[in-house]
N, C-alpha and C positions, 0 to 999 in steps of 0.2 A: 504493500500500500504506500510504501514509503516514497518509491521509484517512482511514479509517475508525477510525483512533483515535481522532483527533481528534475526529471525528463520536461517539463513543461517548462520550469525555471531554465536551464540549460537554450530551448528553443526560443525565449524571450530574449535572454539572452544577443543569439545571434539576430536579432530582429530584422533588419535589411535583408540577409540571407533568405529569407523564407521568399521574397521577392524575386523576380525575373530580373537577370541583371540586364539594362536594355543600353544598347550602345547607338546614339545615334551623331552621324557626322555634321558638325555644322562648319559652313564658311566661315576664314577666318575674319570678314567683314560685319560678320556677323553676331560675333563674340563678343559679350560682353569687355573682356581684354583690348577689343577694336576704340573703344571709347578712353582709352586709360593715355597717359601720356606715356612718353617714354621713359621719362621719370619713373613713373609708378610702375610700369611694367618690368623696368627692373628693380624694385623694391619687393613685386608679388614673387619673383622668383626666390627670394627667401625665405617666404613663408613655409615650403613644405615643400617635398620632391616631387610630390602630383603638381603642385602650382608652377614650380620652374619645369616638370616635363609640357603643361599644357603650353608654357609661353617658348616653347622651340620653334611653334609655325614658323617658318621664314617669311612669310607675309605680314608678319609683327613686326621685322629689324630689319628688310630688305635697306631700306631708305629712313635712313636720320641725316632731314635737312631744314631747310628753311619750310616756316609757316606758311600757307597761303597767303602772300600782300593782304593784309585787312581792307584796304579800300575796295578791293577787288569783289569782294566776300559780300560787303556792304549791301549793296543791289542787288545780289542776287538772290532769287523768288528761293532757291532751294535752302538756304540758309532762314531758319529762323533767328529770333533775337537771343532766343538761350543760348544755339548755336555759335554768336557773334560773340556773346560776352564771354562766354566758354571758350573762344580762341582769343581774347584781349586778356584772362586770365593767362592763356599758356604762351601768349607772347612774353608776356610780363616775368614770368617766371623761367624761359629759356634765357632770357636776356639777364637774367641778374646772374647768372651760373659764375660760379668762380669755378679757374684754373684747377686747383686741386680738386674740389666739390665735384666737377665731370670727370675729369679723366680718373683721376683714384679711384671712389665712388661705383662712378655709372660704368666704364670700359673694363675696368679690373673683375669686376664684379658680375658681370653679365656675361655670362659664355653663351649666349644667343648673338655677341655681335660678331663673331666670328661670320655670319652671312649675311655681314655689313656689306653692299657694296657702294653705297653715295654716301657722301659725307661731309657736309658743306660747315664750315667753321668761317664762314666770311661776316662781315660786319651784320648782318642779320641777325645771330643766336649772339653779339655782342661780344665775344670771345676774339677776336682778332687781337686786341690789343696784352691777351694773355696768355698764348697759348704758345708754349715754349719748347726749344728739341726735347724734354725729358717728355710732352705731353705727345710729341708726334712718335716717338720711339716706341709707346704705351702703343698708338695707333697701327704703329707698323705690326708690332707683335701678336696685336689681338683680332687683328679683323685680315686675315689672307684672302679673304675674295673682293678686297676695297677693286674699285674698279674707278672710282670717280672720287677725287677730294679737291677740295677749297679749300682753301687757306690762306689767311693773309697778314703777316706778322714781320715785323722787321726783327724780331726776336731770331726766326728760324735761319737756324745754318745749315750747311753742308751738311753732315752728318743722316739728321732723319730724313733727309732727302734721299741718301741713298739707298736706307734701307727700306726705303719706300718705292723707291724706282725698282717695277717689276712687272713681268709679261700680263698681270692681271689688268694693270692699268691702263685706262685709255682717254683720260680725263683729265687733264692737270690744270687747276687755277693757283697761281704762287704767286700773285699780284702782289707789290709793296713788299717781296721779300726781299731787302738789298743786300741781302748778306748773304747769298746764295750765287757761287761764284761760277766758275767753269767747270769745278769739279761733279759739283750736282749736274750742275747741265750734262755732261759727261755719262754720267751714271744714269740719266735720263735717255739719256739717244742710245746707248747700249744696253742696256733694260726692258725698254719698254717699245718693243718694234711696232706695236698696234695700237700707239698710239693715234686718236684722231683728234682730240681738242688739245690746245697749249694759248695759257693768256699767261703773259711773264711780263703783264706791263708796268715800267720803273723799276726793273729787274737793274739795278745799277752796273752789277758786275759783269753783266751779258756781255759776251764779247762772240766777234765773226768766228772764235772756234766753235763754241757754245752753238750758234745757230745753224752752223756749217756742220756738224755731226749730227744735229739732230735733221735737218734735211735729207743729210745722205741715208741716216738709218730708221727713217719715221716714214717712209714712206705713203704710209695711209693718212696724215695731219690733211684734215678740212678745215679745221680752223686757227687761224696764228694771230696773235697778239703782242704787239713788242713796243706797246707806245711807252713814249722818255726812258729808251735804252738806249743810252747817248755812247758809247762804247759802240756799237752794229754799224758797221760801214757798206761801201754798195757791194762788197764782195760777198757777203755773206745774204744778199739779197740777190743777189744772180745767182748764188747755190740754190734760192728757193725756188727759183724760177726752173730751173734745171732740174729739181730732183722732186716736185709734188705735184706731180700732175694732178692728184684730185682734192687741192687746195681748194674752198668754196670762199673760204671769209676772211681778209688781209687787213690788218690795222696796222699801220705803220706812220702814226702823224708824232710830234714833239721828240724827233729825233734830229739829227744833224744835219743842215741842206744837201751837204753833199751825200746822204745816204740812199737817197730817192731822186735817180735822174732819168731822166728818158731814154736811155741805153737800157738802166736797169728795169724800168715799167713796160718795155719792148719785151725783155726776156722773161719778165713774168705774164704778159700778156699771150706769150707764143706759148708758153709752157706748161699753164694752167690755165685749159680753156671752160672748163668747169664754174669757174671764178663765177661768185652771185651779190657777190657785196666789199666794196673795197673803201678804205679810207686813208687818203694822202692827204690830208687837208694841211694846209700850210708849207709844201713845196712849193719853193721859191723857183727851184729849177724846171719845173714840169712844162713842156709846153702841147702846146697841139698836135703835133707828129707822135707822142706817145699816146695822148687817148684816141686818136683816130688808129694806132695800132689796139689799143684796148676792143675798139668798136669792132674792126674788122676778127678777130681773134676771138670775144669771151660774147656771145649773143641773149646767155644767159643770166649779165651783170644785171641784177636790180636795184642796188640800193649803193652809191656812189657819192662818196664827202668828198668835192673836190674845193672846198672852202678856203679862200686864203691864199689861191693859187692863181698869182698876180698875170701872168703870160696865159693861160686858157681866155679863147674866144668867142664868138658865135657859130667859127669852123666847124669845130670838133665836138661841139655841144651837138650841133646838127645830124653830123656820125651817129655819137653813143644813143642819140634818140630815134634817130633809124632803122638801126641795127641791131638793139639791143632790149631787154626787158626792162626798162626803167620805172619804178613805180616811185621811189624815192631819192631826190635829187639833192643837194647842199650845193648853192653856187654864190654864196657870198662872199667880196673882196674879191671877184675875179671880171676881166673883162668882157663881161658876156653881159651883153643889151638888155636894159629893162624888158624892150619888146620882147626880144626872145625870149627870157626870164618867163614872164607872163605867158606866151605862147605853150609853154612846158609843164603848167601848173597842171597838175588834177583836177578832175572836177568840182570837188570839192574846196580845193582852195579857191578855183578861180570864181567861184559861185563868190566869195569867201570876199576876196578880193574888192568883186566887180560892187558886194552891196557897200563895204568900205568907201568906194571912190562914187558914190549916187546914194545921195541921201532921201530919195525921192522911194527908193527901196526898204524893207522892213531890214532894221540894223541886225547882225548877228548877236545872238547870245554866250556868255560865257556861263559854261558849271564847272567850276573851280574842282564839285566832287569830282570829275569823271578825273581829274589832272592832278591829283594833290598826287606828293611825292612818296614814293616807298620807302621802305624802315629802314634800309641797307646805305644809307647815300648821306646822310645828315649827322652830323655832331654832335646836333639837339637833341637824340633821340629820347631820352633819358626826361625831357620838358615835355612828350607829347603827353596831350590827352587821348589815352587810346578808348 
């Protein structure tokens, strides 16, 4: 008589157990977890081994980067207002992050960011101005499949550079880093062959070896970036022109006059005819024999800053717009005709324009909302009302 209490006690007991155990899959957008910041989601992994196994989805840690721009967020019908303030709280709180606090913390701590691959530390998450070789070293060691980082610290040297340059990468932003000499550069061009994006603009140390390797062994670079890398001379701009054919995006303004002259914009013109967007603004040397070799050569140019570029005319303006896809023009400080000017607008501007110059017409309106500036660019950031 005794036993079957016990028996009963014992099955109480295991109470869950009596139950079907039901397994069902859900997305990981779906997850509760999908709502948690990154923060929090690496704090739930120490709760318990079941909490850090459910937080492995790599659809959690693919991508730790920048917020959506909040103005952007603003107007749109899919966001509600909880929504809005719930991202003015998680702006507020990536931006305060201290150096130690992330990388000790959150990177040491989180074996889920191992299938990190973006990773944007640029003026945005407010961290550029603290993020130092012992925080990138942290980053090299713990995230192997980084494929994309930003970064922009005058802090960073050689060093994490190197151990960061490697076949996974194809992404490099190292803007503002001026302490990053030719040896990084180095370890870049022989590292990372599949590289396609590079912005190293005010890279001080840049020198024509630096760009001159990474030309010869980057083969696959769509986008290049080397604005006030006053070191680059035109020699290292005819290797680019020689060795990238599938170059798309060229910024090369606040460098040296002699570094961009119409021999060398000929040889990037013949060489990468892919080219969709180029910015020379302020060659002093450029004249119209180079862009009417642009015209003939890249048909695909869209968006073209030839600003400041005192010798271009009404000649060669005529070309690039004949020949080429032009949707956005920069022609200010050059010799090129108001008429012309005006003939070239889009419809929009010259709608834009024409009610400006007839007041008999209903005035254009400004909304300041649609243009207010993003969180990455300003100094004030720290003063906004978010």
């Amino acid at each position: 008589p005794r036993a079957a209490p016990r028996a009963r006690d014992a099955a109480d007991a295991r109470g869950a157990s009596w139950l079907p155990h039901l397994k069902r899959t859900v997305d990981a957008s779906a997850s509760p977890l999908s709502f948690l910041s990154f923060v929090e989601r690496a704090r739930v992994e120490a709760v318990s081994r079941q909490a850090r196994d459910e937080t492995l989805d790599p659809a959690y840690w693919r991508e730790f980067g920048r917020l959506p721009k909040l103005h952007e967020r603003v107007g749109d019908p899919s966001y509600s207002r909880e929504a809005i303030d719930m991202l003015r709280n998680d702006i507020r709180r990536i931006r305060r992050f201290g150096d130690v606090e992330f990388f000790s913390t959150f990177l040491r701590k989180t074996p889920s960011l191992a299938l990190l691959v973006t990773l944007e530390l640029g003026t945005a998450s407010k961290l550029n101005s603290k993020v130092t070789d012992a925080s990138l070293h942290i980053v090299a060691a713990r995230c192997p499949a980084l494929a994309s980082l930003n970064v922009s610290s005058r802090a960073i040297t050689d060093k994490p550079i190197i151990k960061l340059a490697r076949p996974a990468l194809t992404s490099l932003d190292i803007g503002l880093c001026d302490k990053v000499t030719d040896v990084g550069f180095r370890a870049i061009a022989q590292n990372c062959p599949g590289l396609t994006y590079l912005r190293a603009n005010f890279c001080e140390q840049m020198t024509d070896a630096s760009l001159g390797a990474i030309a010869t062994n980057c083969p696959s670079l769509a986008t290049l970036s080397v604005m006030g890398c006053r070191k680059l001379t035109s020699s290292s701009f005819m290797a680019v022109g020689t060795n990238l054919p599938s170059l798309q995006a060229l910024t090369v303004c606040l460098l040296t006059q002699d570094a961009i002259t119409d021999a060398v914009l000929e040889c990037i013109a013949a060489g990468c005819p892919r080219l969709t967007k180029l910015d020379i603004s302020h060659r002093q040397l450029i004249t119209d024999r180079s862009l009417e070799c642009l015209a003939a050569n890249c048909p695909r140019l869209s968006v073209l800053n030839i600003g400041g570029c005192p010798l271009i005319t009404d000649r060669s303006l005529d070309e690039i717009v004949a020949n080429c896809s032009i949707t956005e023009l920069s022609l200010h400080d050059t010799r090129v005709t108001y008429e012309k000017y005006r003939a070239y607008l889009d419809p929009y501007t010259r709608d834009y324009v024409n009610r400006l110059n007839n007041p008999d017409l209903p005035q254009p309106t400004f909304d300041l909302s649609e243009h207010s500036s993003d969180y990455d660019s300003d100094e004030d950031e720290d003063a906004r009302d978010y």
